[in-house]
VOKEVEX-649302 format. One record per residue (C-alpha): y, x, z; chain; residue in one letter. Coordinates in Angstrom, 1 decimal. Last residue first. Layout:
<nodes>
+--------+--------+--------+------+------+
:  north :   east :     up : guvo : pami :
+--------+--------+--------+------+------+
:      Y :      X :      Z :    A :    A :
...
+--------+--------+--------+------+------+
</nodes>
This chain:
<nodes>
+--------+--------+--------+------+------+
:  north :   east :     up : guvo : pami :
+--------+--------+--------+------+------+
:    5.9 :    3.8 :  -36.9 :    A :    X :
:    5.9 :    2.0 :  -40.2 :    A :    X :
:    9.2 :   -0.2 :  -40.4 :    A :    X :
:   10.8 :    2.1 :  -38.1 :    A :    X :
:   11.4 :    4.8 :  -40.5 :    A :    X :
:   13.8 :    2.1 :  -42.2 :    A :    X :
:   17.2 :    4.6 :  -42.8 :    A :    X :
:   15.6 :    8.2 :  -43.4 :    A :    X :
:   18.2 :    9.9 :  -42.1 :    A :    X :
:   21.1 :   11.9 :  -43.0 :    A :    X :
:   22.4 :   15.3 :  -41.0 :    A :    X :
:   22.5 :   17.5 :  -44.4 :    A :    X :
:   24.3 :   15.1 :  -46.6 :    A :    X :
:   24.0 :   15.4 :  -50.1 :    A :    X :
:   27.3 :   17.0 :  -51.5 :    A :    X :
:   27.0 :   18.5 :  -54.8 :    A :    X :
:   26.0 :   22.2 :  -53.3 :    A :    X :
:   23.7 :   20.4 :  -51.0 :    A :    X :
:   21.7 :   18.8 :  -53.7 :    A :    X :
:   21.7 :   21.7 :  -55.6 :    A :    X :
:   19.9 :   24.0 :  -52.8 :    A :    X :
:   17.8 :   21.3 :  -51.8 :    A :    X :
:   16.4 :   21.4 :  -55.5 :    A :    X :
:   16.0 :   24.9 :  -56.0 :    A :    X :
:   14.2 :   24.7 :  -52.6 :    A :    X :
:   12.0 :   21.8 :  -53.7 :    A :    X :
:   11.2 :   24.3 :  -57.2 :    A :    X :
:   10.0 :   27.2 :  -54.9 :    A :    X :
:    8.3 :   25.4 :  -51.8 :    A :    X :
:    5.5 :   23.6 :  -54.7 :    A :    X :
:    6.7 :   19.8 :  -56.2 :    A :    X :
:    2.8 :   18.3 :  -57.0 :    A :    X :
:    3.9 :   16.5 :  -53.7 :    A :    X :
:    6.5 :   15.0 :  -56.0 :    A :    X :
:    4.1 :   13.3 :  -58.1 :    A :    X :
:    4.5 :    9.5 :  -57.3 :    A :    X :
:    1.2 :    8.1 :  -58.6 :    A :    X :
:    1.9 :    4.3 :  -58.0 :    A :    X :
:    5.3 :    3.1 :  -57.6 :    A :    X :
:    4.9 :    0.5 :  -60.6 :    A :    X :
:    1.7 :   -1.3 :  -58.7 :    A :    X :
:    3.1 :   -0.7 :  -55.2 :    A :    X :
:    6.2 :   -3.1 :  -55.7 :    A :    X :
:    4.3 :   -6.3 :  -53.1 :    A :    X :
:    7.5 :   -4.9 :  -50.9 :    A :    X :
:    4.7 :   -4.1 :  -48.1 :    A :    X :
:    3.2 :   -1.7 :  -50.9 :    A :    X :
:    6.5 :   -0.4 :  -51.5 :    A :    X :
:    7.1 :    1.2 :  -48.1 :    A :    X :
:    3.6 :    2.2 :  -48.1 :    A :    X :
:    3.8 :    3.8 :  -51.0 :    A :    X :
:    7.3 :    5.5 :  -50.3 :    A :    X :
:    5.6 :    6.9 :  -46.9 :    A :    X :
:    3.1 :    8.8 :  -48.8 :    A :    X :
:    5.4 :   10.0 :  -51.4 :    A :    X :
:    7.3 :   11.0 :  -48.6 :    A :    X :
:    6.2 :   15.2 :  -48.9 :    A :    X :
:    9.4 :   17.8 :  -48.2 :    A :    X :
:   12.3 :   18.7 :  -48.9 :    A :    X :
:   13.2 :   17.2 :  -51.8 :    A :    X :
:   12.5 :   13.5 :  -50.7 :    A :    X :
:   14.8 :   14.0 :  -47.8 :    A :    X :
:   17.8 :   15.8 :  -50.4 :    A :    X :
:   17.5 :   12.3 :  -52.3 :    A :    X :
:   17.2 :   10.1 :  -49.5 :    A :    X :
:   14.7 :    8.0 :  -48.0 :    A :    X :
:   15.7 :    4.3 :  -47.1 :    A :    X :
:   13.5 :    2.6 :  -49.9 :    A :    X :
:   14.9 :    5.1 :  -52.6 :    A :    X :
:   18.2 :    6.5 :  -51.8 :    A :    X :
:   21.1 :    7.9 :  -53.6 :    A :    X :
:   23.0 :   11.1 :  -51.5 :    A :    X :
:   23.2 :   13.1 :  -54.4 :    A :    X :
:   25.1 :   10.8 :  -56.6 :    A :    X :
:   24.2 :   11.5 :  -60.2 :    A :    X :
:   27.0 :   12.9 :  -62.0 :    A :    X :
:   25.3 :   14.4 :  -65.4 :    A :    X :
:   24.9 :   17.3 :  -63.9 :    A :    X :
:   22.9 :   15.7 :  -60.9 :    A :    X :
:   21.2 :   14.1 :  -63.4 :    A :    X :
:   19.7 :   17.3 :  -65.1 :    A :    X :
:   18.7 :   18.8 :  -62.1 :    A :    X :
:   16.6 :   15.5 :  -61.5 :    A :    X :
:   15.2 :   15.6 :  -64.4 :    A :    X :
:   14.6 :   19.0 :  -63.7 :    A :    X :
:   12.5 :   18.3 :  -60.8 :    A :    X :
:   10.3 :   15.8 :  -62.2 :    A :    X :
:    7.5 :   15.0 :  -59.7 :    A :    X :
:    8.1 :   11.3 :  -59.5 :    A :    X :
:    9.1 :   11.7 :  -55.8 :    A :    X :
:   12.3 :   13.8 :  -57.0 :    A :    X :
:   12.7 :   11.1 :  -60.3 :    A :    X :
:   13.2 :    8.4 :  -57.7 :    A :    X :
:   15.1 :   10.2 :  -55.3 :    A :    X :
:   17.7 :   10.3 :  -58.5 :    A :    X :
:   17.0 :    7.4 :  -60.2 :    A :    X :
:   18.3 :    5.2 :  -57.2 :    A :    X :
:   16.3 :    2.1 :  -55.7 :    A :    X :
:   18.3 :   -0.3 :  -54.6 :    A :    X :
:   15.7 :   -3.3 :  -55.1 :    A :    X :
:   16.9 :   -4.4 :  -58.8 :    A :    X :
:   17.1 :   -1.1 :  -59.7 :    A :    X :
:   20.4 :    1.3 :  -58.3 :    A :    X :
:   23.1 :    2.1 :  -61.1 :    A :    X :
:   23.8 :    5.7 :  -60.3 :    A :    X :
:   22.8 :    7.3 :  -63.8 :    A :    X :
:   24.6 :    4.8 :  -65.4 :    A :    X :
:   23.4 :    4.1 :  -68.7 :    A :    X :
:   26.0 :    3.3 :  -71.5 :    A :    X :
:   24.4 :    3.9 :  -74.4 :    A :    X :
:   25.0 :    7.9 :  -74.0 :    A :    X :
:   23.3 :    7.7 :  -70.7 :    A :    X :
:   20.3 :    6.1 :  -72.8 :    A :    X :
:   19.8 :    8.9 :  -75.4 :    A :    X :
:   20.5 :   11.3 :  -72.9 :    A :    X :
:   17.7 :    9.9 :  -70.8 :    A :    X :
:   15.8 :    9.9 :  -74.1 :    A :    X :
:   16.2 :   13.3 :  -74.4 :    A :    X :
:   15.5 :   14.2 :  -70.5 :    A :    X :
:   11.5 :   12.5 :  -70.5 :    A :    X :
:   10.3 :   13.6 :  -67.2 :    A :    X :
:    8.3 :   11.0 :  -67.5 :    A :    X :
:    9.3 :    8.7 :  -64.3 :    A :    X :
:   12.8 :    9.7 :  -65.0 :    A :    X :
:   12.8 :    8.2 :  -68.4 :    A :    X :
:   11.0 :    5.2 :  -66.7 :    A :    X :
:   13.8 :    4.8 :  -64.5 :    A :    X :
:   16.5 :    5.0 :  -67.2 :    A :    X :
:   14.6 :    2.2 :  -68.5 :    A :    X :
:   16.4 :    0.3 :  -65.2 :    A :    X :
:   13.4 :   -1.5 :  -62.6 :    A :    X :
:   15.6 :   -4.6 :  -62.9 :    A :    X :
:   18.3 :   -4.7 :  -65.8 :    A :    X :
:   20.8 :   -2.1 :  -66.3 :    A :    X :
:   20.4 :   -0.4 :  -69.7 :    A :    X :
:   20.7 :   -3.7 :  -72.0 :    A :    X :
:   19.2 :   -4.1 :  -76.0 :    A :    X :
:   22.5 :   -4.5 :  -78.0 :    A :    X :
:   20.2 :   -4.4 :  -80.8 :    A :    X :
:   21.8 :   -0.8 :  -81.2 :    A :    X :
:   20.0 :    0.0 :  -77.9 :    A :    X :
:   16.5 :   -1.4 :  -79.5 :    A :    X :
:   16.4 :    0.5 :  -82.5 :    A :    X :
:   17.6 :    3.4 :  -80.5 :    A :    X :
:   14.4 :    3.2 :  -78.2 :    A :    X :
:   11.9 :    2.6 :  -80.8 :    A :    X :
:   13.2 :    5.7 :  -82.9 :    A :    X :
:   12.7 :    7.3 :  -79.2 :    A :    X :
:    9.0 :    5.8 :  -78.1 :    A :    X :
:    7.9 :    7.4 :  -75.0 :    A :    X :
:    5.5 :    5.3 :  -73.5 :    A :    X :
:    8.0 :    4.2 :  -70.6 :    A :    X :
:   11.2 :    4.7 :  -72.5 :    A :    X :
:    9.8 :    2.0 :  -75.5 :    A :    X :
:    8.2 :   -0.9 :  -72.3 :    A :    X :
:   11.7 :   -0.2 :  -70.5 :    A :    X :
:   13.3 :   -1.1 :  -73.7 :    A :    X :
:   10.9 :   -4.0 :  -74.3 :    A :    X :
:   12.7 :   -5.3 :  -70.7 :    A :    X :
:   10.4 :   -5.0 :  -67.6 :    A :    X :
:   11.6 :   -7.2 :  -64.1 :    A :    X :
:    8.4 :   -7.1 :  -63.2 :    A :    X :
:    7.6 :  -10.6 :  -62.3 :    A :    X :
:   10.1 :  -11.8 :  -64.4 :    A :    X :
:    9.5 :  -10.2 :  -67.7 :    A :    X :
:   12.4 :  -10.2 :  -69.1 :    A :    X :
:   14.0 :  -10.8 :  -72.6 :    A :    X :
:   17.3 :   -9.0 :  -73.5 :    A :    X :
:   16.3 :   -7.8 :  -77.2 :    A :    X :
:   15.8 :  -11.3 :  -77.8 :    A :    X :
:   13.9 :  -11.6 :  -81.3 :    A :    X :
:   16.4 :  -13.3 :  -84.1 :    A :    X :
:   13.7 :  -12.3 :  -87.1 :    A :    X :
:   16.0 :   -9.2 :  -87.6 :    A :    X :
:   14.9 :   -8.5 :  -84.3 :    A :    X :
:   11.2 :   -8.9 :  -85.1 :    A :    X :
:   11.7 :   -7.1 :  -88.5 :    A :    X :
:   12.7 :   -4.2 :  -86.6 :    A :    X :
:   10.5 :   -3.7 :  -83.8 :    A :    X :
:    7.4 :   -4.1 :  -86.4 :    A :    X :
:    8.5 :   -1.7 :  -88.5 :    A :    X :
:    9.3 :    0.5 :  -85.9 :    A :    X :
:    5.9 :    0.5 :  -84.0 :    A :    X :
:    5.9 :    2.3 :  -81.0 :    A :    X :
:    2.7 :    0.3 :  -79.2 :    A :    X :
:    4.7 :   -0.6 :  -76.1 :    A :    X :
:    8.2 :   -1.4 :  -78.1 :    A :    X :
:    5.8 :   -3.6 :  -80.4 :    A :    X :
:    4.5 :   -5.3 :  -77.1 :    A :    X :
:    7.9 :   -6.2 :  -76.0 :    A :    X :
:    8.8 :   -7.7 :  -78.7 :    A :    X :
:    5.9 :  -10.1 :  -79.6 :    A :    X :
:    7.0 :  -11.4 :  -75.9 :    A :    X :
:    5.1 :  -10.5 :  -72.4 :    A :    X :
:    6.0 :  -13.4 :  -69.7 :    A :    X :
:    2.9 :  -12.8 :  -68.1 :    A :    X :
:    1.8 :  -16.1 :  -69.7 :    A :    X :
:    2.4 :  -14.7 :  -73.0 :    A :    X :
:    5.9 :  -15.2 :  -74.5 :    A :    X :
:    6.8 :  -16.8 :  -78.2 :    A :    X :
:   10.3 :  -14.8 :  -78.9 :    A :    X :
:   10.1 :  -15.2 :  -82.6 :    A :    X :
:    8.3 :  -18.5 :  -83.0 :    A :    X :
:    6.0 :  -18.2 :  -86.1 :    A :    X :
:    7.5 :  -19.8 :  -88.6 :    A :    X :
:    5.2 :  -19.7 :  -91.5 :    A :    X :
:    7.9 :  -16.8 :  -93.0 :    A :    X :
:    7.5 :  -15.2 :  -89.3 :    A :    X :
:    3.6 :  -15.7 :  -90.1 :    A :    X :
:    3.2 :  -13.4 :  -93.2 :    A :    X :
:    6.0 :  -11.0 :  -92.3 :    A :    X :
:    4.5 :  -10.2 :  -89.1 :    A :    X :
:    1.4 :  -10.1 :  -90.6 :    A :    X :
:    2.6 :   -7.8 :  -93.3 :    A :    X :
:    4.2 :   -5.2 :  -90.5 :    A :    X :
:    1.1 :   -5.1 :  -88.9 :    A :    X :
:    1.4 :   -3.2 :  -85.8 :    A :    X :
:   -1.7 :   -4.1 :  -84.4 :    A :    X :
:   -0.3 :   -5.5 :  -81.2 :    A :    X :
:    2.6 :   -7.0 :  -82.8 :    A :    X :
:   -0.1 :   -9.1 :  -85.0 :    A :    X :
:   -1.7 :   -9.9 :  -82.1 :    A :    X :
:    1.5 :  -11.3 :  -80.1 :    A :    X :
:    2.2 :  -13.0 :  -83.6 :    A :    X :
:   -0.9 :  -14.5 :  -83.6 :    A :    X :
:   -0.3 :  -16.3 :  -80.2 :    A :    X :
:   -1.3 :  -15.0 :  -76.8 :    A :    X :
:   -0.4 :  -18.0 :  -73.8 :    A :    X :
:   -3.4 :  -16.8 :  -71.7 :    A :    X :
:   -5.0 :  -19.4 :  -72.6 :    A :    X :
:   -4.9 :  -19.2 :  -75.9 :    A :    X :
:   -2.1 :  -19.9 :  -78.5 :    A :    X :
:   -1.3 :  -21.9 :  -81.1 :    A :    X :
:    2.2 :  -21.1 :  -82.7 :    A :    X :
:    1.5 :  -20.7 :  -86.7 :    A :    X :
:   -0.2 :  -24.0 :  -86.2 :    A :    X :
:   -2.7 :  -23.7 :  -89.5 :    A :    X :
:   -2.0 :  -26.5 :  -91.9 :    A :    X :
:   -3.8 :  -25.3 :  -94.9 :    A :    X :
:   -1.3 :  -23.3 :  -96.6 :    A :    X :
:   -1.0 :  -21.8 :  -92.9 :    A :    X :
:   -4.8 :  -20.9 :  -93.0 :    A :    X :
:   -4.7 :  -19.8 :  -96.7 :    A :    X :
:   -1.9 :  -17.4 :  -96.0 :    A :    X :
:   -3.9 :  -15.9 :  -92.6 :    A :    X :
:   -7.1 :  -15.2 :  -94.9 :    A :    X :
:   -4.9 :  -13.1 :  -96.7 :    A :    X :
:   -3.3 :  -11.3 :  -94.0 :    A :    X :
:   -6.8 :  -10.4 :  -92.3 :    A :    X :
:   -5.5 :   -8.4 :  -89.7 :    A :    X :
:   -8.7 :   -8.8 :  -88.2 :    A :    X :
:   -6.5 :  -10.1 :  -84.4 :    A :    X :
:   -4.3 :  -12.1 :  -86.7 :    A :    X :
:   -7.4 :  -14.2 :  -88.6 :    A :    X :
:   -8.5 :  -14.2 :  -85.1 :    A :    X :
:   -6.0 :  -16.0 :  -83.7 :    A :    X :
:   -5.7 :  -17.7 :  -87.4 :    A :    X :
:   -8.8 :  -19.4 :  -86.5 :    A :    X :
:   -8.1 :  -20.8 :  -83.1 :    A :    X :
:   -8.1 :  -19.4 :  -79.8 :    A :    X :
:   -7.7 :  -21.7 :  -77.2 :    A :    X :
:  -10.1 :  -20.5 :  -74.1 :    A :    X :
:  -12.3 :  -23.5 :  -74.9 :    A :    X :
:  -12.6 :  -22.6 :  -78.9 :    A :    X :
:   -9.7 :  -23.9 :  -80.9 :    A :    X :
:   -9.7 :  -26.5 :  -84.0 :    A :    X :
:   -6.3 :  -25.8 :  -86.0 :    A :    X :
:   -7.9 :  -25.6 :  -89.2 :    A :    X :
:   -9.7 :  -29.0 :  -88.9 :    A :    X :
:  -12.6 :  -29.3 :  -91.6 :    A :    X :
:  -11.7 :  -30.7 :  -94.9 :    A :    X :
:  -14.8 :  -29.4 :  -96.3 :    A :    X :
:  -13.0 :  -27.3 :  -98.6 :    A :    X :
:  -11.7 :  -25.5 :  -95.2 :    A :    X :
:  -15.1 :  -24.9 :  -94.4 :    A :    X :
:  -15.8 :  -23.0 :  -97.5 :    A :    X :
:  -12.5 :  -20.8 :  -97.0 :    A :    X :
:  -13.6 :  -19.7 :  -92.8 :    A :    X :
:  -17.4 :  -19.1 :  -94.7 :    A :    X :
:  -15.9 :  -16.7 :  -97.1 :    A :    X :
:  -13.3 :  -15.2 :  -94.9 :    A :    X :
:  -16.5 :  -14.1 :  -92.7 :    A :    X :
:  -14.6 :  -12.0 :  -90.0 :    A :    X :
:  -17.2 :  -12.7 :  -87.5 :    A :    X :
:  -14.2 :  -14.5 :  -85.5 :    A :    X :
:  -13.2 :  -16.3 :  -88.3 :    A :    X :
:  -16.4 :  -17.7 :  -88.8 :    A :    X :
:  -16.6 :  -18.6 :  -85.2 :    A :    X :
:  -13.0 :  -20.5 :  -85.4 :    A :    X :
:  -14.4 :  -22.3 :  -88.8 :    A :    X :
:  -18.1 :  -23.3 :  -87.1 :    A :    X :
:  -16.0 :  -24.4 :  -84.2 :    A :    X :
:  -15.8 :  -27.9 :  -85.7 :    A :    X :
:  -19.2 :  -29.1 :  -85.6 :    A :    X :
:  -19.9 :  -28.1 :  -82.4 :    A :    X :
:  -17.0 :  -30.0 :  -81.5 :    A :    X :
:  -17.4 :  -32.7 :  -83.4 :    A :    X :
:  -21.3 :  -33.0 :  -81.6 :    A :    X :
:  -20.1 :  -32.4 :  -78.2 :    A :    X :
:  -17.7 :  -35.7 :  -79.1 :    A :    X :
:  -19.9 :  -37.4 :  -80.5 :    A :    X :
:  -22.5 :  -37.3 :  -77.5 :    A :    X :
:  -19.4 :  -37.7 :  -74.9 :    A :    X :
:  -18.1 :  -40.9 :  -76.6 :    A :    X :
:  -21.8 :  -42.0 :  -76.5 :    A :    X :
:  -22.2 :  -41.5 :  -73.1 :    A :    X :
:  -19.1 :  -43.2 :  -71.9 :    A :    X :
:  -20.2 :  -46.1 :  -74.1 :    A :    X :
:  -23.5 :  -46.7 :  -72.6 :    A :    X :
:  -22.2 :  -46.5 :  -69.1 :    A :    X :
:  -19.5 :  -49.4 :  -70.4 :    A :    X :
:  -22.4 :  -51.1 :  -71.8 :    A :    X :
:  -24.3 :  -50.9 :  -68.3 :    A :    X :
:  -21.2 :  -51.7 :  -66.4 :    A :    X :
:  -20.6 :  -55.2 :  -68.5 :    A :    X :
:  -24.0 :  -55.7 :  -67.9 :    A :    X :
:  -24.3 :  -55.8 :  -64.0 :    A :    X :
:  -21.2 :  -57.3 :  -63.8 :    A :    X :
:  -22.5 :  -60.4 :  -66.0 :    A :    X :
:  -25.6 :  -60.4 :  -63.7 :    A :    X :
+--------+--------+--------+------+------+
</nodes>
């Protein structure tokens, strides 16, 4: 009998813990939903109310998430006066500074790196504040994050990507020289040089050859800018390595330079990367785009640097 009621109470405490706890909750989310609708009014009642700044929805976003994602600088001061973890972050590892890099808000930045937002504070993906201001080109932002102490050096690991590789890739210049006199490296992983070559993109290239590039420093899985910029569809990129000393005989996954001018492997590459698990940043190779005029120009220049007319395609084997 004793047991009996000992369990009973203990049942009736379980459910009671739960039945507050819903109802704080519910309670509390008022401020995070108020945020959300943008109603800075509502969000500044509720903090009179003594209600808890730093409550987060289920997926972790709190008010000042959203008071970032708005851009809603003033609301964000009267957060943080409050108590407001400058550093929360969702599930997915997203702080406010990751938003505020996102929107290019120079004043948010400002805002929560003086409430002392973490500088270098990486997403789940391993994405940083940094990196996303390269992507999104904004110079303000880029610069106050690296006078903040940002690492110009981070990686993602996965990918290998650098924020220099994130500037090259979407074309960012002013970006790009911000971060090489950060001390911002050229040879790390899939190299920004790459992603110069995948655009076609020759001023940057010089921009980065200047800083020290090597134009016959192989990626992280031997991959050569050379082939690579051939398959890419950029033949004079590829001209314009070659004068800059590129080596004409560089390979990408066992094709070489002067095989990927002469005819079509961009269907071979694929699959080559594909069973690497790289297929996502080989995607959409252009060199079949490459008509018999230009992949003659190129032969033609290969040969006359040296390319070797009697190589072979070195792992052939792997999909036969």
């Amino acid at each position: 009998m004793t047991m009996k009621i000992r369990t009973l109470h203990g049942l009736v405490l379980v459910v009671a813990f739960f039945a507050l706890g819903a109802a704080a909750a519910a309670q509390d989310l008022r401020m995070v939903t108020a945020a959300a609708d943008q109603d800075r009014g509502a969000v500044l009642a509720l903090l009179d109310e003594g209600i808890d700044v730093n409550t987060a929805r289920p997926d972790g976003v709190t008010a000042l998430l959203w008071a970032a994602h708005w851009d809603d600088v003033e609301l964000a001061e009267r957060l943080l006066d409050a108590g407001a973890d400058v550093n929360a972050a969702d599930d997915h590892g997203v702080t406010a500074l990751e938003r505020a890099a996102e929107n290019a808000s120079i004043a948010m930045v400002e805002t929560l790196l003086a409430g002392g937002a973490d500088v270098d504070a990486a997403q789940t993906s391993g994405l940083t504040p940094l990196m996303t201001a390269a992507r999104t080109g904004s110079v303000g932002v880029v610069r106050r994050l690296i006078a903040g102490g940002a690492d110009a050096d981070a990686v993602v690991t996965a990918t290998g990507s650098t924020a220099l590789m994130w500037a090259v890739s979407e074309r960012h210049p002013e970006v790009v020289r911000l971060l090489l006199a950060a001390g911002a490296a050229t040879l790390k992983g899939f190299t920004p040089l790459m992603y110069a070559a995948r655009n076609g993109d020759v001023a940057t290239a010089a921009t980065l050859i200047a800083a020290g590039s090597d134009v016959n420093e192989p990626s992280a899985d031997g991959t050569h800018v050379l082939p690579f910029s051939i398959v890419s569809g950029q033949d004079a990129f590829a001209l314009y390595l070659l004068e800059q000393g590129a080596d004409p005989n560089g390979e990408m996954g066992g094709v070489s330079a002067l095989h990927a001018a002469a005819g079509n492997v961009s269907p071979w590459l694929l699959e080559w990367y594909r069973r690497h698990g790289r297929n996502r940043l080989y995607a959409g190779l252009g060199g079949a785009r490459l008509g018999a005029a230009r992949r003659l120009a190129l032969v033609e220049a290969l040969l006359e640097r040296g390319a070797d007319p009697n190589g072979r395609i070195t792992a052939w084997a792997m999909i036969m």
